[in-house]
C-alpha positions as CSV (number, residue, x, y, z in Angstrom):
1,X,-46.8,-48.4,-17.4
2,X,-48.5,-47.5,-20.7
3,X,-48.3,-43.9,-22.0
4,X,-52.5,-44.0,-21.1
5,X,-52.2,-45.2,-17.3
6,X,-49.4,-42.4,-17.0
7,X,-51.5,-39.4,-19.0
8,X,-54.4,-40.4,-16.3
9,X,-52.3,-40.5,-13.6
10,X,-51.0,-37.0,-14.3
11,X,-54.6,-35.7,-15.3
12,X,-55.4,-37.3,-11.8
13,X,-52.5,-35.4,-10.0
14,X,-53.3,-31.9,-11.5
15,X,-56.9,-32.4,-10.9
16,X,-55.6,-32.9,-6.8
17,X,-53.7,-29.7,-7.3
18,X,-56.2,-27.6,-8.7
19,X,-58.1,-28.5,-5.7
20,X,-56.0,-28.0,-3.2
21,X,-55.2,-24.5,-4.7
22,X,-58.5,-23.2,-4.8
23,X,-59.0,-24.7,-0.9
24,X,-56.0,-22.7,-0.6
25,X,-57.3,-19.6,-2.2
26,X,-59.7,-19.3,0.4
27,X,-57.7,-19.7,3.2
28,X,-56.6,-16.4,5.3
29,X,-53.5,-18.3,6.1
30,X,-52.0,-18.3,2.2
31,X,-49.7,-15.3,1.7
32,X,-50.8,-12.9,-0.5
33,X,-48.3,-14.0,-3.6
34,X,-49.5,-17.1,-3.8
35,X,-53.1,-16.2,-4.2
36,X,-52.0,-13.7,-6.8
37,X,-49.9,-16.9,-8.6
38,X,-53.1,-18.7,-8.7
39,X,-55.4,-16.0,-10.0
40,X,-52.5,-14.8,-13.0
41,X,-52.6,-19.0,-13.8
42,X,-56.0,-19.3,-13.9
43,X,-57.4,-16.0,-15.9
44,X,-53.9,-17.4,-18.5
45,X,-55.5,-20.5,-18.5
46,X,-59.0,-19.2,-19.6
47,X,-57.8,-15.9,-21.6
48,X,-58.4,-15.3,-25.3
49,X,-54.6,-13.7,-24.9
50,X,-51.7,-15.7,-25.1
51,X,-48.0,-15.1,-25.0
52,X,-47.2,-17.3,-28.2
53,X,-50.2,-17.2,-31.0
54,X,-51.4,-20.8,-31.5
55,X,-50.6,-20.3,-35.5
56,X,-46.6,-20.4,-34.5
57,X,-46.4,-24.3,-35.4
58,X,-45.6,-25.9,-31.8
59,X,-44.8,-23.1,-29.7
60,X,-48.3,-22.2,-30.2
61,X,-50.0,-24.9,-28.3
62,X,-47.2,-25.8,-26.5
63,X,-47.2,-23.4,-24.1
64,X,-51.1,-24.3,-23.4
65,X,-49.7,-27.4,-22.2
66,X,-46.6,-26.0,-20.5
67,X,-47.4,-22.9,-18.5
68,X,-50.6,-23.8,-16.7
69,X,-49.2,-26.9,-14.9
70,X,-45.9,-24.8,-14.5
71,X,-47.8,-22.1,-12.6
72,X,-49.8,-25.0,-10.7
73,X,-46.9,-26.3,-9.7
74,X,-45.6,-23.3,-8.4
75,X,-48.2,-22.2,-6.2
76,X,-48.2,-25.9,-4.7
């Protein structure tokens, strides 16, 4: 597998996830915590505020690529 095929495929698997979260959002069945998860990972993923300033060389934007399929992952 090319590094390509693989950044689609895992483009293609968080796309699924994001999905299923926000199906799962809506369900009464998902405990409380988890909605909470999803709601802290998605306002981090569009906030102005981040933990590490993106001037930090590398920390900066790495944590935009870290922390939002981290928290993803989580609530899955």
């Amino acid at each position: 597998m090319t590094a390509a095929t693989q950044l689609r495929e895992w483009a293609r698997l968080i796309q699924r996830d994001i999905h299923a979260v926000t199906l799962a959002s809506r369900d009464p069945r998902t405990p409380w915590y988890a909605k909470a998860i999803a709601i802290a990972v998605a306002a981090y993923a569009v906030s102005p505020i981040y933990l590490i300033p993106d001037f930090i060389p590398i920390f900066g934007q790495l944590d935009d690529l870290v922390i939002p399929p981290l928290g993803i992952w989580l609530v899955v």
